[in-house]
C-alpha positions, -999 to 999 in steps of 0.1 A, spaced: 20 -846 -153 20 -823 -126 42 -787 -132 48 -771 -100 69 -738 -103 91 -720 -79 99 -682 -76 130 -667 -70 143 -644 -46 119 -622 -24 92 -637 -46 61 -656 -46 42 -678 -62 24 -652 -76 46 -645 -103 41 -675 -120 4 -663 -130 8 -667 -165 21 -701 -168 -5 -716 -138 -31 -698 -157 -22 -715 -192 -13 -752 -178 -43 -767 -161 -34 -783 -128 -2 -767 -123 9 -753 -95 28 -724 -80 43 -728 -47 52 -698 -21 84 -707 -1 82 -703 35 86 -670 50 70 -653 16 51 -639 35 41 -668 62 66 -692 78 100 -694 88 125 -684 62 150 -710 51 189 -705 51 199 -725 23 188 -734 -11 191 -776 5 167 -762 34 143 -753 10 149 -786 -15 137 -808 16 111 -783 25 96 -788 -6 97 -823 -12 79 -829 18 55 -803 1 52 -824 -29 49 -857 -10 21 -842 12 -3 -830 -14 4 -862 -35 11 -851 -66 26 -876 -90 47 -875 -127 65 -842 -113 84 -814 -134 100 -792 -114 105 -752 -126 123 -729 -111 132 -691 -118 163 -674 -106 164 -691 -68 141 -716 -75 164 -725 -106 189 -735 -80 165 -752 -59 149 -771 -90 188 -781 -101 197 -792 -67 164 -811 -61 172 -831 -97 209 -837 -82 194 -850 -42 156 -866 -55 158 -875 -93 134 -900 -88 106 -879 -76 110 -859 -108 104 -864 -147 120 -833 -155 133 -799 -153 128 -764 -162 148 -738 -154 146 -701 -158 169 -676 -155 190 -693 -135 230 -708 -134 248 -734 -118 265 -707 -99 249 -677 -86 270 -645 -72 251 -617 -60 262 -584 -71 269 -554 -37 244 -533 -59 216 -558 -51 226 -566 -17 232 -530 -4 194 -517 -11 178 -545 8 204 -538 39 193 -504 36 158 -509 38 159 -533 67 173 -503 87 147 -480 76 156 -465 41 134 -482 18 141 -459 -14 169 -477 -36 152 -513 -20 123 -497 -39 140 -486 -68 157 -518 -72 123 -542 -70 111 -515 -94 138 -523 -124 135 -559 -120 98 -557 -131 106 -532 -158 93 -549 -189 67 -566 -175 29 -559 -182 16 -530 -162 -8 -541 -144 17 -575 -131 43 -552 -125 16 -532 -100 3 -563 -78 37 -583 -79 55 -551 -66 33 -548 -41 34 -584 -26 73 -580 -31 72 -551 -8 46 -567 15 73 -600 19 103 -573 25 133 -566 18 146 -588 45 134 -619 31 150 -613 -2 186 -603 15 181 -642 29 171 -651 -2 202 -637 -24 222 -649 6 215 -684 -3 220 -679 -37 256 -667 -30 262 -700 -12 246 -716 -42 274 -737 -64 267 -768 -84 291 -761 -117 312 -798 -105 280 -814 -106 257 -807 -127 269 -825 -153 249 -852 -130 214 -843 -138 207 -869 -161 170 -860 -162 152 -842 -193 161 -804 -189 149 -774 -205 168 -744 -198 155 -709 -211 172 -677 -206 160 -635 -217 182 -622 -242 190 -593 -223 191 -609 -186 218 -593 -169 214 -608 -138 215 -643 -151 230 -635 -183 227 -664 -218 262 -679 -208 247 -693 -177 218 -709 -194 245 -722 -224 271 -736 -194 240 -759 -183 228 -769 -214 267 -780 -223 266 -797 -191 232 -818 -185 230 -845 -214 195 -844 -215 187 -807 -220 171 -778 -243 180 -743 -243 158 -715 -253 173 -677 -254 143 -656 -263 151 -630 -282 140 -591 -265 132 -605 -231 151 -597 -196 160 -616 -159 118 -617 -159 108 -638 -193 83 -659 -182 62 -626 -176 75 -606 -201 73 -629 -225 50 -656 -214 37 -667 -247 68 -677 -259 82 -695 -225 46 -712 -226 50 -726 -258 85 -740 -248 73 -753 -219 43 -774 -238 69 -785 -263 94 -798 -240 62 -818 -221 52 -830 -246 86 -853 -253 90 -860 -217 83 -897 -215 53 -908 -197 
């Protein structure tokens, strides 16, 4: 089975280092514009972009995980191409996802020059991860700009699939941090009542960034969930 993972907003593929470390032949995709290409307007604009992707490097027996943004991209992938997939992970992520002014305000303020609460702000979403991850994600973060990730949390306002996502008949596992206030436990509980097929995971001590701040934990789910996937 081939695991390819994709980041959420402002992100790169980067921050999946733990998992693509730990799952041989997996995969971690940067969307376009992080930092090269043409950034994409809408979470569909990215679900095309990447099954071309997929299709192009012919990789075969696909589960599809996504954190934050590239939760909604992985949902709405499993609702356009089901076929191309085996299953579904999604991390930290809802069927809906509203973007709070205090996110959106920093990153307008640093595209007009004021970079401090933009920096601030990418500074306490890395909070509890490992030191030295927190240091070389930040800095790719700020290197992809602040910019990108207004787009990004742009698209995820314009993000809504709570009528259909019940529709995802596909096997699903769905893990949430304990403490994610940006995509808080009822949002990973809503899609676990919804898609027939699915597994949720809370893990206990963990924020928004779980699969780095406790990766052997979301590792372990993941290989268990695998595992019963039918081949």
């Amino acid at each position: 089975m081939s695991i390819i993972f994709v980041h959420g907003s402002g992100g790169c593929g980067d921050i999946w280092r733990y998992q693509t470390d730990y799952f041989p032949g997996s995969h971690a995709v940067d969307l376009p514009g992080h930092p090269d290409g043409q950034i994409l307007k809408s979470v569909e604009e990215c679900v095309d972009w990447l099954s071309k992707y997929i299709k192009e490097r012919g990789f075969e027996d696909v589960v599809l995980a996504g954190h934050s943004l590239g939760g909604a991209i992985v949902m709405t992938y499993a609702l356009r191409y089901p076929q191309e997939l085996k299953g579904i992970i999604v991390i930290g992520s809802g069927a809906r996802l509203r973007v709070h002014p205090e996110f959106l305000a920093p990153c307008e303020e640093a595209i007009k020059g004021d970079g401090r609460k933009w920096y601030k702000l990418v500074e306490e979403m890395y909070r509890l991860t490992p030191a030295d991850y927190k240091r070389e994600i930040m800095e790719k973060q700020k290197a992809i700009g602040p910019a990108v990730m207004l787009n990004d949390f742009l698209c995820c306002e314009k993000f809504d699939v709570m009528d259909r996502v019940h529709e995802i008949k596909l096997p699903a596992l769905i893990i949430c941090g304990e403490s994610d206030i940006m995509t808080p436990v009822k949002y990973a509980n809503y899609l676990g009542a919804r898609i027939a097929n699915s597994r949720v995971v809370i893990v206990p001590r963990a924020g928004h960034f779980v699969l780095a701040e406790k990766p052997g934990v979301v590792n372990k789910a993941i290989e268990d969930f695998l595992r019963e996937i039918p081949s």
